[in-house]
N, C-alpha and C positions, 0 to 999 in steps of 0.2 A: 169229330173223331177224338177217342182218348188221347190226350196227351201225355207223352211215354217220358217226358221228363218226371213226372212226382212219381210213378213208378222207375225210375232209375235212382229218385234220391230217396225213395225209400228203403230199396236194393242195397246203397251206397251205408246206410246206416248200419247194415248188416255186415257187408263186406267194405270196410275202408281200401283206399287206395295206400300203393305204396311206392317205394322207387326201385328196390331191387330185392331178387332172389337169391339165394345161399343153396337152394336146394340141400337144406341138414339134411338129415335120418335116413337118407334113401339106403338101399341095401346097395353092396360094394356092383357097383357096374364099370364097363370097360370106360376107358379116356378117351377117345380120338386124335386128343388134340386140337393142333391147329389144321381146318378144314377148307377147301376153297369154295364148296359152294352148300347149299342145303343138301341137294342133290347127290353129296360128295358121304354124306353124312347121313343120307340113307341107305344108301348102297351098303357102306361099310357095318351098317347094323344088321344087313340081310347078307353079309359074308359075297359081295359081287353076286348073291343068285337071284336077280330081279329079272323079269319077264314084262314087267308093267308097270309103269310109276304115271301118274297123273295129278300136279296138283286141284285141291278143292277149292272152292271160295271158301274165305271164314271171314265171317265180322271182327274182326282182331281180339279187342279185352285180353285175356292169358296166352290166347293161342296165336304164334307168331307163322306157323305154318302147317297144313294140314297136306296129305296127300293117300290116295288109295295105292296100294303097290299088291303085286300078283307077284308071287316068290314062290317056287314049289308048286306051282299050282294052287297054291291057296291065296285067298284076297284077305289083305291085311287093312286096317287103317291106322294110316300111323301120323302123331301128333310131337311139334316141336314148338318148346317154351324157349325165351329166351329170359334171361335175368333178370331186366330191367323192364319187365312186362307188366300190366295193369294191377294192381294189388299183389301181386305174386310174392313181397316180401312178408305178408299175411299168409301167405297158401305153404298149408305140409302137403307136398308132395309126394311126401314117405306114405304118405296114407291108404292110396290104394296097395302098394305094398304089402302093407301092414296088414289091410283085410283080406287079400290074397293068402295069406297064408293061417288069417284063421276064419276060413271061408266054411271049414264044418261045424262052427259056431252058430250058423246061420241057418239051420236044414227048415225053417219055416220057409224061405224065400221058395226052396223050388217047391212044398208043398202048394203055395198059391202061383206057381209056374211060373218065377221071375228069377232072374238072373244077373248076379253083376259081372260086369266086364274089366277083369283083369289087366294090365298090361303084360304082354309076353314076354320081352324086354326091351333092354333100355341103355340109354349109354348117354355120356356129355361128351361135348366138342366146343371149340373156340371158333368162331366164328367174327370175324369184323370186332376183334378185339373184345364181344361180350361170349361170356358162358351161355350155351345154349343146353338143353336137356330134350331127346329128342325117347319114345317110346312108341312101342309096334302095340296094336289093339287087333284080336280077330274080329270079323269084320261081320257084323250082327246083322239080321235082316229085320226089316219093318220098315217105319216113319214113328220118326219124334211124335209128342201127344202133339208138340206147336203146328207141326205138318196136316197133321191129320186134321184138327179145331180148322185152320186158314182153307184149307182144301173143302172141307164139308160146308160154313159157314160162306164159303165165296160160291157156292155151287159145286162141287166136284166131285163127292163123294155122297153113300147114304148115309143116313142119320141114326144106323145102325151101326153102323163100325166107327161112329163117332161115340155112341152111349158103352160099346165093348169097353173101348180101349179104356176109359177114366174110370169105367168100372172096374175093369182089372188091378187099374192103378189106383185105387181106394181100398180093395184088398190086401194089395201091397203092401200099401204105405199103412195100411189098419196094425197088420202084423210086426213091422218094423218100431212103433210106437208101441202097444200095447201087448199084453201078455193077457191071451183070451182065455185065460185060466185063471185069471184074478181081479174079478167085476168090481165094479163101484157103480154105487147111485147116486156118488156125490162128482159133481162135476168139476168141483173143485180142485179136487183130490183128482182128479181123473186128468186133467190139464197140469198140473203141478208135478207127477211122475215123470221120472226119468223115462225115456225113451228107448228101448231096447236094443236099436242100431241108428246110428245116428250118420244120418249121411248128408253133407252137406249141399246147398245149392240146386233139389231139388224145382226144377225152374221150368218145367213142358217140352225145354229143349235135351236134356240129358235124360228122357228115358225115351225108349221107342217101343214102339208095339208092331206085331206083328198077327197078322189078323187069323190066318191060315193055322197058328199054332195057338191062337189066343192067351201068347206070351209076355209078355215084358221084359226087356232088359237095361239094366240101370248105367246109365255110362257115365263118366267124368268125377271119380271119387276122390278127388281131392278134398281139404279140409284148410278150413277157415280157423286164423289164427287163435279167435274168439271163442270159439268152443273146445280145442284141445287140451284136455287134462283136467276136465271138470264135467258132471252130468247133466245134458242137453234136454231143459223140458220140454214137453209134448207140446204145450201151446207155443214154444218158439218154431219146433217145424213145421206143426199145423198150419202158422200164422204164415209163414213163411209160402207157404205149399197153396193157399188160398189167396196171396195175394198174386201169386203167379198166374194163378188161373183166371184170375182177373186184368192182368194185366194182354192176355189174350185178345183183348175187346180191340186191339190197337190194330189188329193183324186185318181188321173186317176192309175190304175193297170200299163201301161205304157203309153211314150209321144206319141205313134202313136195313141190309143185311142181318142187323140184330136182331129184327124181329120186333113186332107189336108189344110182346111181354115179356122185351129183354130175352129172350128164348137165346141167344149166343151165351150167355152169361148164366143161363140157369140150366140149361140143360146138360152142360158138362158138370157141372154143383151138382145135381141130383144122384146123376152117374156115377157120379164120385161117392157120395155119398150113402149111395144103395150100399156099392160095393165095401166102404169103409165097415159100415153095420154089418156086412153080410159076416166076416172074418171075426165078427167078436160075440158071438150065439151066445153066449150066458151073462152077456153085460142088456140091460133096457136097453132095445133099438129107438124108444124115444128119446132118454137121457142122451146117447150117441147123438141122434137126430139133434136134436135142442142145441146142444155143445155146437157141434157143425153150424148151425144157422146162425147161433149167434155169434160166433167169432167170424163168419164171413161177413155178419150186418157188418160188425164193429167195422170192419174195414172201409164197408163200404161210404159208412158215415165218415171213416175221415179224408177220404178221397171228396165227397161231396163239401166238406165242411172245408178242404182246401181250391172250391171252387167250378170244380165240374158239373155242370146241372145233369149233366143226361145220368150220374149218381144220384142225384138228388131224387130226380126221376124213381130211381130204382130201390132205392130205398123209400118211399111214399110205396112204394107196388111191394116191399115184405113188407113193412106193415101190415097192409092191408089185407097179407094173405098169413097173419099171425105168428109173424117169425119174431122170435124174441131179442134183446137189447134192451140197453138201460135211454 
């Protein structure tokens, strides 16, 4: 089985760690204060009108508490950072914010039927002597792509609504990158542009698909210290975006799961990649094609080159089925 540590310190190189948050730039939200419980500090975001609070499991990293709440009759989910949280002194927070409200900047997203998820609002509170920042999200239907990849590849799902979903999500992310009004057949050039909408941390778990609408919607838009106030190139998200998909391979119950031909590993790449091509019609779908294979090899090679055979493995199998790399 992959080992999920070089994909975490490769992660890690993108997002450094920090010790605490300031939450700058956020737009003026209410105080609370001092709070006695989380609990205490939902309620008062939803004005005492709760009908439903249920905490979530979360793997900690930014997110110190997660819960679904029913308010109005509506289902919310709602997420609370605390200061001193995982890199969170790297993370603008102000960011979703910020694209909230220049959200008809965007009208390509819902031509390819995707959707970011706003927070509704938001407020800070004191809690156990640290500032905590807590925000209401409507409550999106689907599964994560990660859900869906672990579900299909473990047995659970068809291998149709595995190849929808990354397909969608390669049209997506095609349009957020690139401007399909303005080709190139240099690959170079095509990798070195600025990126249209730059949304950080792209990672299988922050978008969900929903199969019935055959939609996407993009969650957790915060933004990494690293790219604020400077132009994000293509081959940093890409890169970014490919290795996550790769890092999928971890989720498999065992390595036979994968597949004779690596089929876990390549059949989401494909799907992906239909879909990336499909959104950009007047750019070569080879050039596309070619770019995509070979920044996925590259990676591959250096996951292999730090040790992994069953990489090793899979890179001897593009080779051989003429995927380009140096």
């Amino acid at each position: 089985m992959f080992k999920k540590r070089l994909i975490i310190f490769l992660f890690c190189l993108l997002h450094p760690f920090s010790l605490k948050a300031d939450f700058k730039g956020l737009p003026k939200l209410p105080d609370f204060g001092k709070v006695n419980s989380y609990y205490d500090a939902v309620r008062m975001l939803f004005d005492d009108h709760l009908q439903e609070i249920e905490e979530i499991k979360t793997s900690g990293g930014q997110v110190e508490k997660v819960f679904s709440v029913i308010s109005l009759n509506k289902r919310w989910f709602v997420k609370i950072t605390r200061e001193d949280c995982e890199s969170c002194e790297s993370t603008h927070f102000d960011t979703e914010w910020k694209l909230k409200k220049e959200y008809k900047s965007y009208s390509w997203l819902g031509l390819k039927n995707a959707e970011l998820v706003f927070p509704e609002k938001g407020a800070t509170f004191i809690l156990e002597n640290k500032k905590h920042l807590v925000a209401s999200y409507a409550w999106v239907p689907g599964e994560t792509l990660s859900d869906i990849y672990s579900e299909y590849f473990n047995g659970k799902i068809r291998k149709e609504t595995l190849k929808k979903a990354f397909y969608r999500y390669g049209q997506v992310l095609s349009v957020n990158h690139l401007d399909p009004e303005k080709p190139s057949q240099d690959v170079d050039i095509i990798l070195n542009r600025s990126v249209r909408l730059h949304l950080s941390d792209r990672n299988t778990r922050n978008e969900k698909y929903h199969e019935n609408k055959d939609k996407i919607y993009i969650l957790d838009l915060a933004d990494d210290n690293r790219y604020v106030g400077r132009e994000v190139k293509v081959k940093e998200e890409l890169g970014f975006w490919l290795l996550s998909m790769i890092d999928l391979y971890d989720q498999l119950d065992t390595d036979e799961n994968c597949g004779s031909n690596h089929e876990c590993l390549l059949t989401p790449f494909n799907s992906f990649a239909q879909g990336y091509i499909s959104s950009l019609p007047l750019y070569s779908s080879n050039v596309i094609l070619a770019m995509l294979k070979t920044q996925y090899l590259e990676i591959v090679k250096y996951i292999c080159k730090a040790g992994y055979s069953e990489f090793c493995l899979l890179e001897d199998n593009l080779r051989a089925n003429n995927w380009h790399g140096s």
